[in-house]
mmJSON file of the N, C-alpha and C atoms, coordinates in Angstrom:
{"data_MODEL":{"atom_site":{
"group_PDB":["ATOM","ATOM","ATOM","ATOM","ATOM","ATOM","ATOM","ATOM","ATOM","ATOM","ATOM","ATOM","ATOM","ATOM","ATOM","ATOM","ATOM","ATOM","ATOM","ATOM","ATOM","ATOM","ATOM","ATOM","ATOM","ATOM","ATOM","ATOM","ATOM","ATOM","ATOM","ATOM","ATOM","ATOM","ATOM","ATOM","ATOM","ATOM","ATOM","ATOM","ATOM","ATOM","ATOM","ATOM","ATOM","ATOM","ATOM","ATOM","ATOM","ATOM","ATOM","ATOM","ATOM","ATOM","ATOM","ATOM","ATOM","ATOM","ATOM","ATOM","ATOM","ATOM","ATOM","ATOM","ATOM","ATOM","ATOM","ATOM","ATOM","ATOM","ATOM","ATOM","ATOM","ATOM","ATOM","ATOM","ATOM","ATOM","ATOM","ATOM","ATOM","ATOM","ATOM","ATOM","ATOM","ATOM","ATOM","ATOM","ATOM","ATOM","ATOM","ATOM","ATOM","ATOM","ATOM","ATOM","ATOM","ATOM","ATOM","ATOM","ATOM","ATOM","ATOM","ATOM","ATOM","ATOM","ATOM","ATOM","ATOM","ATOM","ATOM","ATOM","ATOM","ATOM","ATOM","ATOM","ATOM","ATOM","ATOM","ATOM","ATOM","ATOM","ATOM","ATOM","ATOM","ATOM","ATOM","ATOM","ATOM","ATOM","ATOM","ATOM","ATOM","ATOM","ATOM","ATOM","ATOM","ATOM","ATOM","ATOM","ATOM","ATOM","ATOM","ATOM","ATOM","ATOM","ATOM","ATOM","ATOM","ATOM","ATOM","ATOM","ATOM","ATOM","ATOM","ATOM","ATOM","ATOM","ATOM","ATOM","ATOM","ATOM","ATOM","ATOM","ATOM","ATOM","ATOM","ATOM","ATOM","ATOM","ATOM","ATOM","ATOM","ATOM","ATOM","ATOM","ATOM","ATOM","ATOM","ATOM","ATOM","ATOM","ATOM","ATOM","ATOM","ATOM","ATOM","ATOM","ATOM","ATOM","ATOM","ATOM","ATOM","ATOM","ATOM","ATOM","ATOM","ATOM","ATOM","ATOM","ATOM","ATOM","ATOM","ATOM","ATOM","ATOM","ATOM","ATOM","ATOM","ATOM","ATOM","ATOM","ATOM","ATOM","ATOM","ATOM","ATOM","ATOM","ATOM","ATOM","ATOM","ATOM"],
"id":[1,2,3,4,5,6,7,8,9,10,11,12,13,14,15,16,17,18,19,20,21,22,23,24,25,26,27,28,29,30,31,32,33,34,35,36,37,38,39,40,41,42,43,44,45,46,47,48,49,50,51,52,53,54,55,56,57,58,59,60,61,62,63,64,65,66,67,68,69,70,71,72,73,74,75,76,77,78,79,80,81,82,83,84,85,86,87,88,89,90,91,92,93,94,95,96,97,98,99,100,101,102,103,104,105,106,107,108,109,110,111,112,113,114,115,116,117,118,119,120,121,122,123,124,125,126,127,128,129,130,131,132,133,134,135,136,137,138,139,140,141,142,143,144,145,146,147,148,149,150,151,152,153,154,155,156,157,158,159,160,161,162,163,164,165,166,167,168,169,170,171,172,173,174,175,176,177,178,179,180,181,182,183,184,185,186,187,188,189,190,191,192,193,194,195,196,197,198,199,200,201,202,203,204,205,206,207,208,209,210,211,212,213,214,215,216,217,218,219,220,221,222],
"type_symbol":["N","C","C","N","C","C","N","C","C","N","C","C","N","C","C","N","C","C","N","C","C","N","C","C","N","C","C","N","C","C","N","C","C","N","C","C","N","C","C","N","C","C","N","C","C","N","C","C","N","C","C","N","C","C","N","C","C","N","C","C","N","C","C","N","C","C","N","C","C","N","C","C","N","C","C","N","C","C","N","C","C","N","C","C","N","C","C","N","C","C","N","C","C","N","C","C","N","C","C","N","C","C","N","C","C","N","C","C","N","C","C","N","C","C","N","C","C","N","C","C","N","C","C","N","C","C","N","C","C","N","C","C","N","C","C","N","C","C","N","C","C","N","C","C","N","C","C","N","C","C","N","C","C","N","C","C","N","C","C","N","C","C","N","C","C","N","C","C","N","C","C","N","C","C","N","C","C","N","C","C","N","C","C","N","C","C","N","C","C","N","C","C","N","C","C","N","C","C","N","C","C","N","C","C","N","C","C","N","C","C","N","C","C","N","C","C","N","C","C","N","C","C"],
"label_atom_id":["N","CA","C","N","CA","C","N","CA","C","N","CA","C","N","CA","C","N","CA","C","N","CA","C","N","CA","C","N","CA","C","N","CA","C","N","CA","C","N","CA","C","N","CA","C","N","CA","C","N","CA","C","N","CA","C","N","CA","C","N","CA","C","N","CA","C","N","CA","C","N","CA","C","N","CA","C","N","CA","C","N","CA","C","N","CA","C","N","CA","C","N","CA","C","N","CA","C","N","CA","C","N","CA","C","N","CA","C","N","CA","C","N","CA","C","N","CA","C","N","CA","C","N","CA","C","N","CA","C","N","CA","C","N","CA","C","N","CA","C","N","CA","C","N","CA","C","N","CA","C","N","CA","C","N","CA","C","N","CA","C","N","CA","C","N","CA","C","N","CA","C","N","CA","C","N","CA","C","N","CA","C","N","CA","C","N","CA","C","N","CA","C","N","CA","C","N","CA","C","N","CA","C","N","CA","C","N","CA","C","N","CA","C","N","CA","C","N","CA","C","N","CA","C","N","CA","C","N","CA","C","N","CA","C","N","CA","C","N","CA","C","N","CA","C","N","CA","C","N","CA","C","N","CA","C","N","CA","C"],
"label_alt_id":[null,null,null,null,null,null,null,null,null,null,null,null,null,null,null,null,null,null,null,null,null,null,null,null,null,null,null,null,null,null,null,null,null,null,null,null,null,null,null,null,null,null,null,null,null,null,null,null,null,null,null,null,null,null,null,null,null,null,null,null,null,null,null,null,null,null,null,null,null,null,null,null,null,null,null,null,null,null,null,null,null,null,null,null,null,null,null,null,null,null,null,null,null,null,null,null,null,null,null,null,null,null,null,null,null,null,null,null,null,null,null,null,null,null,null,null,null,null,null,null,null,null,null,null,null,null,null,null,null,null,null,null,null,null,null,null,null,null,null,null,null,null,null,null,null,null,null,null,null,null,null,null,null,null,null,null,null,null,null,null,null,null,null,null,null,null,null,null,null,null,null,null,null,null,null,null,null,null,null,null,null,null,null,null,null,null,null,null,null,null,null,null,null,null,null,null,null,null,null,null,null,null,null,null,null,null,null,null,null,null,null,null,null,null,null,null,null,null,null,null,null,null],
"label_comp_id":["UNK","UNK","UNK","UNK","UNK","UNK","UNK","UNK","UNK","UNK","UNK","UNK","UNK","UNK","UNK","UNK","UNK","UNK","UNK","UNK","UNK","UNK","UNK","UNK","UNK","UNK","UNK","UNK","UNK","UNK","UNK","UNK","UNK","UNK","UNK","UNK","UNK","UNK","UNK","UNK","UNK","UNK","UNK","UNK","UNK","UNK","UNK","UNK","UNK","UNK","UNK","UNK","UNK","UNK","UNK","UNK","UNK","UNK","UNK","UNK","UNK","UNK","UNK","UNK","UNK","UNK","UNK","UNK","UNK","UNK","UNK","UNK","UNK","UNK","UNK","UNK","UNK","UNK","UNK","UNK","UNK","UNK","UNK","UNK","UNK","UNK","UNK","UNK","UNK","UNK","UNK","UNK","UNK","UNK","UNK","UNK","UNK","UNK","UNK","UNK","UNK","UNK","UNK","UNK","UNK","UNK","UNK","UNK","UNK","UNK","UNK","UNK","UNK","UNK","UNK","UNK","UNK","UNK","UNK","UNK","UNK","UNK","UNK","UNK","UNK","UNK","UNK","UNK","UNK","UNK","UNK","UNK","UNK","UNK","UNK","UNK","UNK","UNK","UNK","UNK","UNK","UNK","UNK","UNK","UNK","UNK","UNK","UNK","UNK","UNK","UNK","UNK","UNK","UNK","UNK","UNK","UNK","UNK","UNK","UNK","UNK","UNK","UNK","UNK","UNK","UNK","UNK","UNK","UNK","UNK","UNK","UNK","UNK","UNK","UNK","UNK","UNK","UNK","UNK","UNK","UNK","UNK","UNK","UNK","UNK","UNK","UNK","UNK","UNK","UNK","UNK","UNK","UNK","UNK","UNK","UNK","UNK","UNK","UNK","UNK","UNK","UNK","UNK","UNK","UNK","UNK","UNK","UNK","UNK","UNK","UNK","UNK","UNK","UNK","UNK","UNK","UNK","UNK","UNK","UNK","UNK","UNK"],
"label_asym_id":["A","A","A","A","A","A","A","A","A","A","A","A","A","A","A","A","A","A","A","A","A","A","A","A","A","A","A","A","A","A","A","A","A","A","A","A","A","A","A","A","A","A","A","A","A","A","A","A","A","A","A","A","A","A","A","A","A","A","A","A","A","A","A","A","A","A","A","A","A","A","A","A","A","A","A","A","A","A","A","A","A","A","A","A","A","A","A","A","A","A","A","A","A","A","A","A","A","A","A","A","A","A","A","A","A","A","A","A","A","A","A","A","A","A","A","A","A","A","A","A","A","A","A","A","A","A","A","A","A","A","A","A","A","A","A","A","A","A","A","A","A","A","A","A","A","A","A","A","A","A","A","A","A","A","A","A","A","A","A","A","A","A","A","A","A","A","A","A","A","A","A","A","A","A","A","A","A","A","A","A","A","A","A","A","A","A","A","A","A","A","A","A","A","A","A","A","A","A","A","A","A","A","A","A","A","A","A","A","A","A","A","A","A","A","A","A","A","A","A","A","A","A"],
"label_entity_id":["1","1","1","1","1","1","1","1","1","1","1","1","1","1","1","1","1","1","1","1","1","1","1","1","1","1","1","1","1","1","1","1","1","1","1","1","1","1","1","1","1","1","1","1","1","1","1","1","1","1","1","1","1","1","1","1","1","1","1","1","1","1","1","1","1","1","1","1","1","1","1","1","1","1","1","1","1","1","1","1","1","1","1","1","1","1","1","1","1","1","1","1","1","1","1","1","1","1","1","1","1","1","1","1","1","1","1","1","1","1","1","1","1","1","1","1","1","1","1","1","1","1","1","1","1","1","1","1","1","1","1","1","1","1","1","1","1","1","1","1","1","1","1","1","1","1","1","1","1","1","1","1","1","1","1","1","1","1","1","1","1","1","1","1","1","1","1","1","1","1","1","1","1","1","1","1","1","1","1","1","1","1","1","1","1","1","1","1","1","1","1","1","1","1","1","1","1","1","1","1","1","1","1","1","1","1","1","1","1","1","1","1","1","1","1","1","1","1","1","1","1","1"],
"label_seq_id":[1,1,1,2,2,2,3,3,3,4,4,4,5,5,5,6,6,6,7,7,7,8,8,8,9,9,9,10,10,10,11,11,11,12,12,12,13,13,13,14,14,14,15,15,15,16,16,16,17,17,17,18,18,18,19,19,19,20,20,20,21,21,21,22,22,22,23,23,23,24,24,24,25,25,25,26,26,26,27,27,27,28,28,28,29,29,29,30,30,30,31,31,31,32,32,32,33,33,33,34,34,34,35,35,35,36,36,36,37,37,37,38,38,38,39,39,39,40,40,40,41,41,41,42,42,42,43,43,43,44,44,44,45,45,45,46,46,46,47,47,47,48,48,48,49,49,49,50,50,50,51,51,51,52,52,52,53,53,53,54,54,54,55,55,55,56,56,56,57,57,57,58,58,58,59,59,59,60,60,60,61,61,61,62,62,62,63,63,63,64,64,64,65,65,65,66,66,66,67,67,67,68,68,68,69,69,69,70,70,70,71,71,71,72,72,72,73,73,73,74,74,74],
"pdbx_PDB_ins_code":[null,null,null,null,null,null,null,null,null,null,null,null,null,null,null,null,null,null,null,null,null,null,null,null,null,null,null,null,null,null,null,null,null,null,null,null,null,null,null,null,null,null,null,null,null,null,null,null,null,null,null,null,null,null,null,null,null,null,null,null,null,null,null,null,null,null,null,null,null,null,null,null,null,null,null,null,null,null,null,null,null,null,null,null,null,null,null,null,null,null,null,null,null,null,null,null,null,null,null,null,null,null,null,null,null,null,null,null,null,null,null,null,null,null,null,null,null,null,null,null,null,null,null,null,null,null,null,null,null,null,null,null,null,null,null,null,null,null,null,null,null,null,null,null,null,null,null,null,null,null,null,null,null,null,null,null,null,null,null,null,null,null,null,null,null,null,null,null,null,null,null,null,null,null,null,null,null,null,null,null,null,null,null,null,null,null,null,null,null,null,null,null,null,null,null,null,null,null,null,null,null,null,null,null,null,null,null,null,null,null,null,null,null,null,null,null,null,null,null,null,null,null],
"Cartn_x":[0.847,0.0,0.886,0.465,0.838,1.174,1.864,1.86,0.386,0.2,-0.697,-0.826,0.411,0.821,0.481,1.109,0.64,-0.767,-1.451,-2.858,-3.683,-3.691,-3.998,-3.965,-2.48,-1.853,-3.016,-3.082,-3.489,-4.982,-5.543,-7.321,-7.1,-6.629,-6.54,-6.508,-5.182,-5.167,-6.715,-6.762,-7.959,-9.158,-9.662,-10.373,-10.253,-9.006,-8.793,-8.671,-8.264,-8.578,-10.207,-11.045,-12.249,-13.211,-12.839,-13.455,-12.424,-10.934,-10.632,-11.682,-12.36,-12.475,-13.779,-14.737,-15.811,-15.946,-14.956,-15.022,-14.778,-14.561,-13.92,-12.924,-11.559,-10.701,-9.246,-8.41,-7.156,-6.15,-5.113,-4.477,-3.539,-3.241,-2.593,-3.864,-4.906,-5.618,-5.582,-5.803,-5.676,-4.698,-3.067,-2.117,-1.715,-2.276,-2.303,-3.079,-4.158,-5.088,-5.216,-3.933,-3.323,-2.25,-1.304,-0.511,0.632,0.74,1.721,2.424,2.957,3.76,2.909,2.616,1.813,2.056,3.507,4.195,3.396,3.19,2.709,1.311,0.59,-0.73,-0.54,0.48,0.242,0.528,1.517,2.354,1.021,0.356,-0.799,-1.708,-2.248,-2.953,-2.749,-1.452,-0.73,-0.372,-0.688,-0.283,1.382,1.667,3.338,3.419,4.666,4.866,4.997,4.478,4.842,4.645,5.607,5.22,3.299,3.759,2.08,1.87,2.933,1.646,1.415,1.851,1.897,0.465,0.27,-1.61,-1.968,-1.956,-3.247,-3.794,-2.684,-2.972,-3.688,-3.67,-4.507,-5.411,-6.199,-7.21,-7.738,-7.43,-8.192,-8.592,-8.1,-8.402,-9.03,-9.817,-10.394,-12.102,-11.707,-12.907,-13.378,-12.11,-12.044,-11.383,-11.768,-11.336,-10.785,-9.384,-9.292,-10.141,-10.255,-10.815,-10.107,-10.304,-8.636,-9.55,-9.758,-10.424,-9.898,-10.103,-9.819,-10.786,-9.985,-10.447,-10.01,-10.313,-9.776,-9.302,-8.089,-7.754,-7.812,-8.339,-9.131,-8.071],
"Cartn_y":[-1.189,0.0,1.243,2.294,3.523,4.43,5.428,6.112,7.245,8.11,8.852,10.007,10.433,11.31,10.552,9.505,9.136,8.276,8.148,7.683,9.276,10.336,11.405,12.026,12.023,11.736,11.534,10.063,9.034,9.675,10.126,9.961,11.405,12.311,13.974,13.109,12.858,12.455,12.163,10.678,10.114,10.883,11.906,13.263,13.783,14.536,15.126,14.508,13.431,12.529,12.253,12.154,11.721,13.254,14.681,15.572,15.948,15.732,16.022,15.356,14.108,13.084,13.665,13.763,14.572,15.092,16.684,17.673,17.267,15.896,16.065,15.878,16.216,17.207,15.794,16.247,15.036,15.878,14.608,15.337,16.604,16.721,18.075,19.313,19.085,20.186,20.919,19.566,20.432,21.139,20.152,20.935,22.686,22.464,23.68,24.862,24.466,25.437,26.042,25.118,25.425,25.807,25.968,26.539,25.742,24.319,23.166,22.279,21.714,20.863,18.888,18.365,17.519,16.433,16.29,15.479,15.695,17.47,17.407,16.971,16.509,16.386,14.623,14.491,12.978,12.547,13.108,13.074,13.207,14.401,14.49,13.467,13.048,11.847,10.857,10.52,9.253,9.318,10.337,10.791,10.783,11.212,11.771,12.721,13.335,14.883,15.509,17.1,18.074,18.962,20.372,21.486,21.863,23.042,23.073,24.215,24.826,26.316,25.238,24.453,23.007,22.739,22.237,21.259,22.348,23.845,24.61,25.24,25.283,25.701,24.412,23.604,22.258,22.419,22.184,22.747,23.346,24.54,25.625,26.013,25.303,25.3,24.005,23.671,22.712,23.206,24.459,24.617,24.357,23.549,22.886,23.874,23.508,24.18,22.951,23.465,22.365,22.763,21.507,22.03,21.117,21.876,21.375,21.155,20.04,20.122,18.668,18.911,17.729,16.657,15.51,14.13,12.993,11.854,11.032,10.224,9.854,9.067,7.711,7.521,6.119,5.465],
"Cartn_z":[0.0,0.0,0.0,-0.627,-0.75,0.465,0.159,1.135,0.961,2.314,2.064,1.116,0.347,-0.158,-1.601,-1.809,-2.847,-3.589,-2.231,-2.506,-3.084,-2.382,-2.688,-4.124,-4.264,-5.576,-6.73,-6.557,-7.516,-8.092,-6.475,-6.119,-7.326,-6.901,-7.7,-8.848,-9.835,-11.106,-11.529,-11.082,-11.479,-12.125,-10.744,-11.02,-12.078,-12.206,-13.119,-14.766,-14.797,-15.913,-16.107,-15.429,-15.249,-15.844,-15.561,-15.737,-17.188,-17.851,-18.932,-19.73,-19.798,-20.327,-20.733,-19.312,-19.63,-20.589,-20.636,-21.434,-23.3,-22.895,-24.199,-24.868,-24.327,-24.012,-24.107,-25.341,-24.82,-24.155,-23.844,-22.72,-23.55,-24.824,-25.422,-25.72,-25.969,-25.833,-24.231,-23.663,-22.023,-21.461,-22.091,-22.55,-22.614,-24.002,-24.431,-24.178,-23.325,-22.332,-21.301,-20.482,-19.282,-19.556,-20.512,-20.864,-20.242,-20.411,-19.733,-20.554,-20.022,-21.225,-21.054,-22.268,-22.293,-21.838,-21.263,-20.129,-18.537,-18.05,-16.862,-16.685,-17.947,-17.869,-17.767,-18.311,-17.623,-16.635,-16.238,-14.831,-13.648,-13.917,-12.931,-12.736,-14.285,-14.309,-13.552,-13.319,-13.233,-11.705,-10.664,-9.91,-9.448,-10.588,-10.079,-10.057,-9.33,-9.081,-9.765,-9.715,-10.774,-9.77,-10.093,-9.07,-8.828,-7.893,-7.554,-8.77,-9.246,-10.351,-11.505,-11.55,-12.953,-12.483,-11.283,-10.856,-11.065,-10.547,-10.386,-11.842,-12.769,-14.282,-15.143,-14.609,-14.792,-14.227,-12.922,-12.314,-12.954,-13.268,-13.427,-14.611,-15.461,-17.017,-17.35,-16.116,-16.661,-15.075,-15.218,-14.261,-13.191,-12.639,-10.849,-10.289,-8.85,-8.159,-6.792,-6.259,-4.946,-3.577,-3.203,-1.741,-0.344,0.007,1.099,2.944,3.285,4.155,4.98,6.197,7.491,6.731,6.537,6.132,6.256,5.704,6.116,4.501,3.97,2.976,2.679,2.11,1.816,0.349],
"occupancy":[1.0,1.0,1.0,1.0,1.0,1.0,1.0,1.0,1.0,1.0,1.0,1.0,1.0,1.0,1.0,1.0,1.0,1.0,1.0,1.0,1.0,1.0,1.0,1.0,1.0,1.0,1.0,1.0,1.0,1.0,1.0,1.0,1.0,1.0,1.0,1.0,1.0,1.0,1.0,1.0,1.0,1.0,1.0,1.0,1.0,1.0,1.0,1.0,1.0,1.0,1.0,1.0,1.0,1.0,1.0,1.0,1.0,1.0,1.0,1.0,1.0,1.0,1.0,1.0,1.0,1.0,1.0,1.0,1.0,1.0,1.0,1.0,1.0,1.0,1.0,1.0,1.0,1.0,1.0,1.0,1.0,1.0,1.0,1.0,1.0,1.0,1.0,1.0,1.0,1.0,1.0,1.0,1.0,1.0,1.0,1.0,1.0,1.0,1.0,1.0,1.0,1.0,1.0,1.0,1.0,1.0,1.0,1.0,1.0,1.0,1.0,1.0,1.0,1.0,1.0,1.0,1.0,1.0,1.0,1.0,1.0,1.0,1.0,1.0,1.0,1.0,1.0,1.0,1.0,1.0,1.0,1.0,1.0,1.0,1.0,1.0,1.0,1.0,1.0,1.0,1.0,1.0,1.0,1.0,1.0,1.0,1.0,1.0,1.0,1.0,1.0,1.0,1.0,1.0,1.0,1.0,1.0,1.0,1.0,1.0,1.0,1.0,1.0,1.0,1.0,1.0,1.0,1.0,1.0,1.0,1.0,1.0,1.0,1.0,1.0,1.0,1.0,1.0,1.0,1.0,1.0,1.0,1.0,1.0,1.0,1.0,1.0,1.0,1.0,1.0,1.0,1.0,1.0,1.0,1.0,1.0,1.0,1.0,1.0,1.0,1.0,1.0,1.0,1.0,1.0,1.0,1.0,1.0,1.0,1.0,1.0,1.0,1.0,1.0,1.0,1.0,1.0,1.0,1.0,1.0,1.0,1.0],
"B_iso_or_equiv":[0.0,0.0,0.0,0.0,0.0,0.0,0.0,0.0,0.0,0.0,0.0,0.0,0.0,0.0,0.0,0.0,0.0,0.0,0.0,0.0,0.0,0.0,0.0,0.0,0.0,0.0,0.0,0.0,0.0,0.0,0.0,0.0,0.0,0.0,0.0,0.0,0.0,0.0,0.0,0.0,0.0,0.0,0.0,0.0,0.0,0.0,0.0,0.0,0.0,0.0,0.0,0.0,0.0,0.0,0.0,0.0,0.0,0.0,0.0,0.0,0.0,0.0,0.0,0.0,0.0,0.0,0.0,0.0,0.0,0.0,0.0,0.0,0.0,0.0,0.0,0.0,0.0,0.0,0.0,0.0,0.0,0.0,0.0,0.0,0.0,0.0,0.0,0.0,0.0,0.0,0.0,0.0,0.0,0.0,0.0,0.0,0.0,0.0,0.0,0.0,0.0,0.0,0.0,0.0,0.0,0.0,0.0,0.0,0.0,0.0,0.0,0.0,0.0,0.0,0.0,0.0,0.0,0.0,0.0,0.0,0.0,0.0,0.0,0.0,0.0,0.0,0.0,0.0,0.0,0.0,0.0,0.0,0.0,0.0,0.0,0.0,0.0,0.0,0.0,0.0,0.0,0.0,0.0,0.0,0.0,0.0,0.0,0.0,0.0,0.0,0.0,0.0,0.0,0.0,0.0,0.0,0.0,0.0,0.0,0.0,0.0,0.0,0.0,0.0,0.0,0.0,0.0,0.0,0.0,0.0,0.0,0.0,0.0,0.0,0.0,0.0,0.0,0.0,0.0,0.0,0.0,0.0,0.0,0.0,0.0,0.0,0.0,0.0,0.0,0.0,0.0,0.0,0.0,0.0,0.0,0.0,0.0,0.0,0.0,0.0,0.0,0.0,0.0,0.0,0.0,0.0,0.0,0.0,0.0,0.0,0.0,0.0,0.0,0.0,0.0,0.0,0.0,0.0,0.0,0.0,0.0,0.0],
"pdbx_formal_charge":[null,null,null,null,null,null,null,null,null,null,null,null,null,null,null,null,null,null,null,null,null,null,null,null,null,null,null,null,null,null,null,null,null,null,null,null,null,null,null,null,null,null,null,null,null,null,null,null,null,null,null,null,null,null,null,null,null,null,null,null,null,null,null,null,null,null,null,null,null,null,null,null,null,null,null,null,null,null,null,null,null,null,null,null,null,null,null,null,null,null,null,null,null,null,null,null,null,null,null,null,null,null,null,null,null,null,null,null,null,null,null,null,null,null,null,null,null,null,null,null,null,null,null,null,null,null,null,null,null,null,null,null,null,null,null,null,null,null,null,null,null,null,null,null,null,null,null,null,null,null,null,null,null,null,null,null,null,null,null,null,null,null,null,null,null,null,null,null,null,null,null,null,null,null,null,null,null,null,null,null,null,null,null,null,null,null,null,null,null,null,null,null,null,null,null,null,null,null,null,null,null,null,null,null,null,null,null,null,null,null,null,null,null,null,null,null,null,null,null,null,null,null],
"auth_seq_id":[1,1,1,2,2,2,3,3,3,4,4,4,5,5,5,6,6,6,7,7,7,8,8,8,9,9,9,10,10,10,11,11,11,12,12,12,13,13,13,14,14,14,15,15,15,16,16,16,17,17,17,18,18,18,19,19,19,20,20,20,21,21,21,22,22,22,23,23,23,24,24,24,25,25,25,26,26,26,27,27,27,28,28,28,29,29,29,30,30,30,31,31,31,32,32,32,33,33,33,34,34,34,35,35,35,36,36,36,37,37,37,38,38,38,39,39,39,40,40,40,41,41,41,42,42,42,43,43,43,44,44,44,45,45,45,46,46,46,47,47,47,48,48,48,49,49,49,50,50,50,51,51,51,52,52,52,53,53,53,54,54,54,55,55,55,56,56,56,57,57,57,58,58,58,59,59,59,60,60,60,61,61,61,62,62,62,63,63,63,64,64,64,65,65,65,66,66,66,67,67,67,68,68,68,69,69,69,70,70,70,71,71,71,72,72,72,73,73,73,74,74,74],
"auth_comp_id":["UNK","UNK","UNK","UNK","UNK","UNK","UNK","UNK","UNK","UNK","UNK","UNK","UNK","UNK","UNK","UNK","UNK","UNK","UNK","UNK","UNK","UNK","UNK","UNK","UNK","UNK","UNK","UNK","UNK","UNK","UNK","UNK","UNK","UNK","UNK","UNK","UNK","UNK","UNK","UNK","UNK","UNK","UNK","UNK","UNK","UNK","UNK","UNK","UNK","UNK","UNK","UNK","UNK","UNK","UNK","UNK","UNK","UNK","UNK","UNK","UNK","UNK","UNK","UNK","UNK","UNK","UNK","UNK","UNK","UNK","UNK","UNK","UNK","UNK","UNK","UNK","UNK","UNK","UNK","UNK","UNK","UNK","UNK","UNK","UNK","UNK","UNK","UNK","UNK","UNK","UNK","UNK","UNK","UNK","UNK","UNK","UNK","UNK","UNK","UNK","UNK","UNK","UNK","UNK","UNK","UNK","UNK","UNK","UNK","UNK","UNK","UNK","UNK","UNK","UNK","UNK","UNK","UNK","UNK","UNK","UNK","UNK","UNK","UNK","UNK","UNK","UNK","UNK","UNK","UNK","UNK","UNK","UNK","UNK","UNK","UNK","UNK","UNK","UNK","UNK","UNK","UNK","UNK","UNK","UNK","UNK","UNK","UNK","UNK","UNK","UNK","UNK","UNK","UNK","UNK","UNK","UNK","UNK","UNK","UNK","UNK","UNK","UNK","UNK","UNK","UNK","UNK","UNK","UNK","UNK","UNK","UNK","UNK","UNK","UNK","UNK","UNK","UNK","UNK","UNK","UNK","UNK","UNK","UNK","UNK","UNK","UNK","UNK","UNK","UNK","UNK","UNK","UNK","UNK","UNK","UNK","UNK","UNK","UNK","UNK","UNK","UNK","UNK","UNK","UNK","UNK","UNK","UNK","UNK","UNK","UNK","UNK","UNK","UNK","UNK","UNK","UNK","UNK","UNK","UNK","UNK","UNK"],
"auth_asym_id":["A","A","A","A","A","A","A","A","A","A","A","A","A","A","A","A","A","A","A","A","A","A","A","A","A","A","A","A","A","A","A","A","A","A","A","A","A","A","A","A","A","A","A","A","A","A","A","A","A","A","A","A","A","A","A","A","A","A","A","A","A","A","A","A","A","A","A","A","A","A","A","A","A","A","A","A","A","A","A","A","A","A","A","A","A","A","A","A","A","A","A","A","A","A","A","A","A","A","A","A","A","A","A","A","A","A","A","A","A","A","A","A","A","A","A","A","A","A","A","A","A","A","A","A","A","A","A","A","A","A","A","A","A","A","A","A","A","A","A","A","A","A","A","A","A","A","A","A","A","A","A","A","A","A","A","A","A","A","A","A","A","A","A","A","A","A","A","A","A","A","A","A","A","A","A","A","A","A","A","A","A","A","A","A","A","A","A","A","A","A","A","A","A","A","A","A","A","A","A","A","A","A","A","A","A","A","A","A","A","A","A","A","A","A","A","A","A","A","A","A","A","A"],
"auth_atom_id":["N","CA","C","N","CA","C","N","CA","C","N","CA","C","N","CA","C","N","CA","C","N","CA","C","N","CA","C","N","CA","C","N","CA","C","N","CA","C","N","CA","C","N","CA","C","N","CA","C","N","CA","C","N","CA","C","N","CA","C","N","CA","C","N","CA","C","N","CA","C","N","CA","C","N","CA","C","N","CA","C","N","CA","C","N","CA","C","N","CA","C","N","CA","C","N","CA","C","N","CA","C","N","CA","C","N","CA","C","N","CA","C","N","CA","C","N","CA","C","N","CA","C","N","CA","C","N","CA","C","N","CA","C","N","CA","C","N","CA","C","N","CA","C","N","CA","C","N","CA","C","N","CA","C","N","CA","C","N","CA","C","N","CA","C","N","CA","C","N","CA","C","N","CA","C","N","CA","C","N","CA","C","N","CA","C","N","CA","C","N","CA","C","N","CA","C","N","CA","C","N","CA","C","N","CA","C","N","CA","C","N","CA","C","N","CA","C","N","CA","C","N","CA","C","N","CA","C","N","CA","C","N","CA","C","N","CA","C","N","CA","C","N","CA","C","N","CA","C","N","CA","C","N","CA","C","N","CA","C"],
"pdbx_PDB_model_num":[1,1,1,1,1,1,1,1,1,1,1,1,1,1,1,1,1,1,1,1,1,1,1,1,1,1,1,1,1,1,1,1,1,1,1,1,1,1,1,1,1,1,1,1,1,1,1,1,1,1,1,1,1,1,1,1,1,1,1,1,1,1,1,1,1,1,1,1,1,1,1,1,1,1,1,1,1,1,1,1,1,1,1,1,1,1,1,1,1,1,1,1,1,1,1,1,1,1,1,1,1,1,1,1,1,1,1,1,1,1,1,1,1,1,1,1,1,1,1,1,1,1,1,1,1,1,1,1,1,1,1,1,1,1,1,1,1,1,1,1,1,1,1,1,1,1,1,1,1,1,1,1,1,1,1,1,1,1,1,1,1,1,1,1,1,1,1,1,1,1,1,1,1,1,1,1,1,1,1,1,1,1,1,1,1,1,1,1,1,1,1,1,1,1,1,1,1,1,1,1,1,1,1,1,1,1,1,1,1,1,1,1,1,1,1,1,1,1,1,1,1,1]
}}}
């Protein structure tokens, strides 16, 4: 089993693959909308690291927003 950092990880990607997918949207259009390189869009997917202005220009060009709250990781 994972660490907690990287279960989190994974759960975000997923999301975010799950709402690109939605839209439509491959991972170089999203790319190119967030203004990222089409490596960090997989990297996120995949839950590996990328700095944080890398996730939030992803986020946010895709109309999410994070929400950061006491929980528990599953």
């Amino acid at each position: 089993m994972g660490s907690h950092v990287d279960i989190a990880a994974q759960q975000l990607g997923r999301r975010i693959r799950e709402e690109r997918r939605r839209q439509s949207l491959d991972q170089r259009t999203l790319a190119l909308v967030a203004n990222v390189a089409v490596r960090s869009v997989h990297r996120v997917e995949h839950g590996q690291p990328v700095r944080l202005d890398v996730l939030l220009r992803i986020v946010l060009a895709l109309g999410l927003t994070l929400d950061i709250r006491r929980g528990e990781i599953r």
